[in-house]
VOGU-3710 file (C-alpha; in Angstrom, 3 decimals, decimal comma):
1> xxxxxxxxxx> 0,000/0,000/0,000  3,041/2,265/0,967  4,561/1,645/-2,897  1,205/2,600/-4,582  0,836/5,630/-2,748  4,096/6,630/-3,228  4,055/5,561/-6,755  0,696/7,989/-7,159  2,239/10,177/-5,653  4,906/10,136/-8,153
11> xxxxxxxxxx> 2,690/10,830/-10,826  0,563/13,610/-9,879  4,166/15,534/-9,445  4,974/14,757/-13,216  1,650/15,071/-14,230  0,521/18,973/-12,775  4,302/20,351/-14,188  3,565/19,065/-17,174  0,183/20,574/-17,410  1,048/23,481/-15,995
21> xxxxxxxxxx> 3,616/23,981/-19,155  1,804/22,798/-21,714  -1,635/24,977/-20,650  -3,310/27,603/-22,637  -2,630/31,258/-22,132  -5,337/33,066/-20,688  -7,525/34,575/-23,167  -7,829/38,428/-23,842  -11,117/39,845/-23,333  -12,277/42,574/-25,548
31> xxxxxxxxxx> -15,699/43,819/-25,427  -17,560/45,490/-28,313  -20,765/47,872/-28,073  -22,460/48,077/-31,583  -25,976/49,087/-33,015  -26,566/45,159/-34,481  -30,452/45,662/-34,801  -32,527/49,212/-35,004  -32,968/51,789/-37,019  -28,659/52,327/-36,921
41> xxxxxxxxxx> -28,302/48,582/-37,741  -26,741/49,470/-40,846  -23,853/51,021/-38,703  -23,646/48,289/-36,282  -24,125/44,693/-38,435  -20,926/45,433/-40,480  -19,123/46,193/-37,491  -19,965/43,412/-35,577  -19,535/41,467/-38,913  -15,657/42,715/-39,180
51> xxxxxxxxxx> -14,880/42,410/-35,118  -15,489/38,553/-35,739  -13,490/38,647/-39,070  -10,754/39,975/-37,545  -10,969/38,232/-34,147  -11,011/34,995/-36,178  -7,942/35,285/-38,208  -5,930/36,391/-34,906  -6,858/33,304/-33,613  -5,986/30,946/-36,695
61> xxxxxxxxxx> -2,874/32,639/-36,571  -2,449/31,460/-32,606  -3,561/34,479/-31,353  -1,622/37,419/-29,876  1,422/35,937/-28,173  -0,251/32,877/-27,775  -3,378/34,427/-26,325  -6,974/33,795/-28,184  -9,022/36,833/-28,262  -12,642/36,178/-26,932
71> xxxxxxxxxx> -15,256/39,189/-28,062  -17,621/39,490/-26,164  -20,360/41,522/-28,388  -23,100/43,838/-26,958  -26,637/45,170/-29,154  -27,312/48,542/-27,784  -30,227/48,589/-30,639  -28,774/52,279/-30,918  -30,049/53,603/-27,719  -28,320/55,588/-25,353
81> xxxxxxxxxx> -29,898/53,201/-22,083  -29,195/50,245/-23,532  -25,596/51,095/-24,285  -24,708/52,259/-21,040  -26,082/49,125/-19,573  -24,327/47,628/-22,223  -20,887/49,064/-21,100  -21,124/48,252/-17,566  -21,659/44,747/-18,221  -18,451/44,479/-20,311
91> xxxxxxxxxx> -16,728/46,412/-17,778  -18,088/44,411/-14,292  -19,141/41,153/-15,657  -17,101/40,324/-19,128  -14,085/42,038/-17,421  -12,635/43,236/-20,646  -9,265/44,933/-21,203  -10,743/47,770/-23,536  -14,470/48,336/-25,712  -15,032/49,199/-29,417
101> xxxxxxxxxx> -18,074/51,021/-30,093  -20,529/52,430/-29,591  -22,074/52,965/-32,969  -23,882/56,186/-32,656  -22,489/59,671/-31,461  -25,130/59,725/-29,088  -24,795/56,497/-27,085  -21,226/57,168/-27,239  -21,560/60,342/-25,614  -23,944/58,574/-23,167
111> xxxxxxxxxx> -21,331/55,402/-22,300  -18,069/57,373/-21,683  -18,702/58,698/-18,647  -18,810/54,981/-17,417  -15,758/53,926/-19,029  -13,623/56,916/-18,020  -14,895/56,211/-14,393  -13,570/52,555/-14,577  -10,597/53,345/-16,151  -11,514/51,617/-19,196
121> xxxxxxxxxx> -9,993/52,213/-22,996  -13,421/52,756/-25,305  -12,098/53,077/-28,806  -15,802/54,628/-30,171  -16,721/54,474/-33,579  -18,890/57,378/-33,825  -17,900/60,546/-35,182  -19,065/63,711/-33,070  -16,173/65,676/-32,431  -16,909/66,233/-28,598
131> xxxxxxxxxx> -16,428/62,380/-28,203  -13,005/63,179/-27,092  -13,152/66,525/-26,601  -12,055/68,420/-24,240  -9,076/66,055/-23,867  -8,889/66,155/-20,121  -12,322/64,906/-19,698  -12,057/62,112/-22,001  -8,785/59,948/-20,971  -9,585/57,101/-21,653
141> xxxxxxxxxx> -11,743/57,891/-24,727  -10,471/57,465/-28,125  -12,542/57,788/-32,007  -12,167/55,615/-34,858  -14,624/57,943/-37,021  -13,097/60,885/-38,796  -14,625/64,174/-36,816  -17,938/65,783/-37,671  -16,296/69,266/-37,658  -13,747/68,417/-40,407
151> xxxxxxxxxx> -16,325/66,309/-42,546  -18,196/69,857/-42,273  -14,771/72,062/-43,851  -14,587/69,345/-46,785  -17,742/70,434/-47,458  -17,594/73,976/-46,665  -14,297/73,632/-49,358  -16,138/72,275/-52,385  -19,344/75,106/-51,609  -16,420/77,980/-51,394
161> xxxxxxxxxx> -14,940/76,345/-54,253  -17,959/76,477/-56,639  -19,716/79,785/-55,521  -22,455/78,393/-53,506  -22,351/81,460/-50,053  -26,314/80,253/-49,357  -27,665/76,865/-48,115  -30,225/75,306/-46,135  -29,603/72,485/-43,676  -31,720/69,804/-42,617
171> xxxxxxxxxx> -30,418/67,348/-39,616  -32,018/64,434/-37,856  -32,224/65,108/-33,911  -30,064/62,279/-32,962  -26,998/62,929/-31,606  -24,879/62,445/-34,564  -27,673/65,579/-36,603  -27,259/68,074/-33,730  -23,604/67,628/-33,510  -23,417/67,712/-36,870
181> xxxxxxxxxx> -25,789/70,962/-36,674  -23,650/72,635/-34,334  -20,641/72,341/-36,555  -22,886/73,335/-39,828  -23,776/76,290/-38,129  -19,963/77,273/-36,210  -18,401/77,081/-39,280  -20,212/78,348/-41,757  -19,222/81,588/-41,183  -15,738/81,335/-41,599
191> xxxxxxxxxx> -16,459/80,091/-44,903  -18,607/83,304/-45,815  -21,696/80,471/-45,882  -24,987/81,650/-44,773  -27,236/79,477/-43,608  -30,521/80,936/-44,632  -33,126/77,937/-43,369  -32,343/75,552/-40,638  -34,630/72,643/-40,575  -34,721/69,146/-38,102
201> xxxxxxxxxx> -36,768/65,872/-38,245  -36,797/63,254/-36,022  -34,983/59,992/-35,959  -38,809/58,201/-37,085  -39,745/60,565/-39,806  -40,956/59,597/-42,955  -41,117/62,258/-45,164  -39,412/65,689/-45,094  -41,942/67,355/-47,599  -42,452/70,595/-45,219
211> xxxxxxxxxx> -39,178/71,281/-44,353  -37,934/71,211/-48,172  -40,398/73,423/-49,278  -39,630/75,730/-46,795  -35,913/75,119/-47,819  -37,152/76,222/-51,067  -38,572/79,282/-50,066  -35,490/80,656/-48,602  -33,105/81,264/-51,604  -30,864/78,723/-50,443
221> xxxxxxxxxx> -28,737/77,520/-53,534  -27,584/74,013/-52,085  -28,756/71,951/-48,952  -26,977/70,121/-46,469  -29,112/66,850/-45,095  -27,074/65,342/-42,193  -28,529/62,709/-40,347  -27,336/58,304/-39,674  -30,766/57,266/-39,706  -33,528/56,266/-43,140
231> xxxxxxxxxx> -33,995/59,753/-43,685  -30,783/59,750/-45,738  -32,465/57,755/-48,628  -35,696/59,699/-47,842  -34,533/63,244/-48,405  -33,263/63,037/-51,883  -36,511/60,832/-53,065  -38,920/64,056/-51,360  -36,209/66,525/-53,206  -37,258/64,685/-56,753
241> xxxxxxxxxx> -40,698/64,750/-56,064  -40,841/68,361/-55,538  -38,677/68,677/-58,660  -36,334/70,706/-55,716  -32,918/70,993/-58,705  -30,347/72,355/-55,634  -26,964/70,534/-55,068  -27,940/67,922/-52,226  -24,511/67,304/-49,412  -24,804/64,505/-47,160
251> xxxxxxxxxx> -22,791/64,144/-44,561  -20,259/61,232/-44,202  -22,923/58,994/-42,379  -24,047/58,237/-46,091  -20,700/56,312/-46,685  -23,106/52,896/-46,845  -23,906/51,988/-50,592  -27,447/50,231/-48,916  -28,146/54,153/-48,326  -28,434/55,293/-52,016
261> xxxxxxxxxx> -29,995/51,889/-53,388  -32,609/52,648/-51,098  -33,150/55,982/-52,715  -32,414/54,788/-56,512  -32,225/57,222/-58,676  -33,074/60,056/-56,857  -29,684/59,423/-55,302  -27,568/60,119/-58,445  -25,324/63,387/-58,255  -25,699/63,755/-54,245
271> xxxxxxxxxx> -22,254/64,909/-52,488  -20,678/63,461/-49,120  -17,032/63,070/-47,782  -16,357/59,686/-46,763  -13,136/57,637/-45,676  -11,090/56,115/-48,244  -12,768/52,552/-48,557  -15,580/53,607/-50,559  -12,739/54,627/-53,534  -10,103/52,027/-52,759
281> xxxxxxxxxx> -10,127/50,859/-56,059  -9,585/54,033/-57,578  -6,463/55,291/-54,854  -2,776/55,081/-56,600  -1,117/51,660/-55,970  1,462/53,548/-53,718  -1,165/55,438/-51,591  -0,306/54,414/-47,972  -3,434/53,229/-47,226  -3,992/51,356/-50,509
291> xxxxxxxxxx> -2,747/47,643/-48,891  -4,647/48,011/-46,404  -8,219/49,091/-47,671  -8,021/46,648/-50,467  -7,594/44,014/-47,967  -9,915/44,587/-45,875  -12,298/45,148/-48,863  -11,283/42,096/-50,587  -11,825/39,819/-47,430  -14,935/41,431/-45,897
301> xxxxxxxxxx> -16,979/41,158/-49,181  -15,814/37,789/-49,859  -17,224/36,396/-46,432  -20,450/38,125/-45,733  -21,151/38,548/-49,527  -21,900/42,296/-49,024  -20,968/46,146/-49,667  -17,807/46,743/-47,221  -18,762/50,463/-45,561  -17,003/53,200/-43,517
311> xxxxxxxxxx> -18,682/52,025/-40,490  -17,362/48,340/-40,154  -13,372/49,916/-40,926  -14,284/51,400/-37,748  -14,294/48,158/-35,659  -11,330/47,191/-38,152  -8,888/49,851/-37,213  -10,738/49,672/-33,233  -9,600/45,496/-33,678  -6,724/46,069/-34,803
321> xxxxxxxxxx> -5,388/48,689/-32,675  -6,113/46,612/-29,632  -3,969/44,091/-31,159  -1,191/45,956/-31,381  -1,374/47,209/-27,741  -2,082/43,700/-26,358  1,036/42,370/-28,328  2,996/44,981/-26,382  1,744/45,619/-23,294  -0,430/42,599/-22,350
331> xxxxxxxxxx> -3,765/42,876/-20,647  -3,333/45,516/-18,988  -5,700/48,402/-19,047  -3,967/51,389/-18,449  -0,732/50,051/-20,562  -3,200/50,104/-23,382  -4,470/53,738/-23,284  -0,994/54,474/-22,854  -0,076/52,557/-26,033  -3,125/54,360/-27,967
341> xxxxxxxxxx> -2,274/57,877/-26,929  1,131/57,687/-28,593  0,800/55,643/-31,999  0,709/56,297/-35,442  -1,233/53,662/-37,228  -2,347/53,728/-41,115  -5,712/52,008/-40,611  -9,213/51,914/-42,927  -10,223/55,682/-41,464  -7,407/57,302/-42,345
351> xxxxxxxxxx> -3,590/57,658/-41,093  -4,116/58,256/-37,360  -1,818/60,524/-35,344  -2,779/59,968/-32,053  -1,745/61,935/-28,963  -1,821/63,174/-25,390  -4,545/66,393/-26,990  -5,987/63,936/-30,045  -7,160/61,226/-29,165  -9,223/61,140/-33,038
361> xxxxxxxxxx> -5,833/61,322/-34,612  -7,428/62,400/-37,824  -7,930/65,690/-40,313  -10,041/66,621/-42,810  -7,113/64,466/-45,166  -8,410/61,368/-44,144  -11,549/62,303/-46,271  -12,630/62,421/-50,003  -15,484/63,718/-51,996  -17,381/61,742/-52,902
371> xxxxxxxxxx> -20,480/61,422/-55,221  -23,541/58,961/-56,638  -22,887/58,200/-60,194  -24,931/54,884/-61,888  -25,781/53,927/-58,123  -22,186/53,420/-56,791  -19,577/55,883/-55,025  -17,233/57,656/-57,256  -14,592/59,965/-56,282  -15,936/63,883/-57,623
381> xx> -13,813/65,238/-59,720  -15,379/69,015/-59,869
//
């Protein structure tokens, strides 16, 4: 009996070395907070759809110094409640080492207060410039979408550019159409642009009739429509049917082809900036950010047999980033903010700078004109 207990004994002091060696890393955690069903669902889908892409090929590849990533993937259905909630369970629960998302300017704006609070890195992929600004209040904030304000000045540039000094805007009251309001009307007037009807809609409307025709009325020679939500398709199909011939500007939210199919034809000749991905095709071989678009374009489309868009790039340069800072600093939340703040990183959104005052990282460079021609997005050439 004394042999077999010592010979058991034996074992079980081979056996736990041995296992203890040979065992797994611990996983990374990395949460995600995206609009996968509602009305902003054509944000939040593609982004989910890419954080998986690009999870899954990490881990084919045996992960990130031997560690698998494990996403752990929120709905906030684009509401501000639901992505707070939403945040707090990553955060307490999921115990992740950073968050990409939210979607929407709004429930970004509505969820950083709780990650700043836990000292959490939330890489957002909305595009209001007061995401992180002021920089002292938003430490552990950092935006994947170029900022409202300098989508705004590309547009502002073409206006200037082709005599237009009158316009009427029309925003959705989300928080992505006031912020984008607020920045229509701060910098108009540096641009000699007078805004001569200002007109709003909510997130549900239908049909913008009354507010063109008062548009119309006001001797506005172009119109700005600035909005995330349906209304984007909806505005330039009212605009034909009131035979309304202005220039029609979009803002950069329009940067999803499913946008002007839904509108068809009344779509064709409408102007928006947009990131890079929607003309990768059409960039010089040696633009720095050719590789990479044309990658991610390439593989996205080939698995989920669908448009690539602006919005999931976000979660690709978000995925990506936290890569990088997990294969240098580990899981370790502050390490990774600290990573963030000071990296230069050619991703889908543009060349980031980021730093200790810009934590966006981006211009008004990272943007191009674009326009509707034949249903797809062209780069505009006047």
């Amino acid at each position: 009996m004394k042999k077999l207990i010592f010979f058991v004994f034996m074992a079980i002091l081979f056996v736990f070395p041995s296992t203890m060696v040979y065992a797994e890393p611990e996983a990374y955690h990395v949460g995600c907070a995206f609009a996968v069903t509602g009305k902003a669902s054509w944000l939040g889908e593609p982004e989910r759809n890419t954080a998986r892409m690009v999870a899954d090929k990490i881990n084919a590849n045996g992960g990130i110094n031997g560690h698998k990533i494990v996403l752990h993937i929120e709905d906030t259905q684009g509401e501000n409640t639901r992505a707070v909630n939403a945040v707090k369970k990553l955060i307490q629960k999921d115990k992740v080492c950073a968050i990409i998302g939210p979607s929407r300017s709004g429930t970004s704006l509505a969820a950083i207060p709780v990650a700043e609070k836990a000292g959490v890195p939330l890489l957002s992929c909305a595009a209001a410039a007061k995401i992180t600004n002021p920089p002292e209040e938003r430490r552990w904030t950092f935006k994947m979408g170029q900022n409202d304000s300098d989508a705004v000045r590309k547009i502002y540039d073409h206006m200037r550019a082709n005599g237009i000094s009158k316009i009427g805007i029309l925003t959705g009251t989300t928080g992505f159409g006031a912020a984008g309001r607020e920045q229509l009307k701060g910098l108009a007037e540096g641009y000699e642009i007078e805004i001569v009807a200002d007109e709003t809609y909510s997130p549900g409307a239908t049909d913008m009739t009354a507010q063109l025709v008062k548009i119309r009325s006001s001797g506005a020679q172009a119109m700005v429509n600035w909005s995330i939500v349906p209304a984007q398709s909806i505005v330039p199909k009212n605009m034909r049917q009131l035979s309304l011939g202005m220039p029609l500007y979009q803002s950069h939210g329009f940067a999803n082809v499913k946008y002007a199919e839904a509108a068809g034809e009344a779509a064709e000749g409408s102007i928006f900036p947009a990131g890079r991905i929607m003309a990768a095709k059409s960039l010089p071989d040696d633009h720095p950010q050719k590789e990479v678009l044309m990658q991610y374009k390439t593989n996205y489309e080939k698995q989920f047999n669908d448009h690539v868009s602006t919005f999931g790039g976000h979660a690709w340069d978000g995925m990506h980033l936290i890569a990088a800072a997990l294969e240098k600093v580990g899981d370790d939340r502050a390490g990774i903010r600290d990573y963030l703040e000071n990296t230069r990183f050619v991703g889908i959104g543009g060349i980031f700078e980021f730093s200790p005052t810009d934590h966006c990282g981006l211009d008004k460079s990272a943007f191009e004109l674009l326009t509707v021609k034949d249903g797809s997005f062209v780069v505009l050439t006047d």
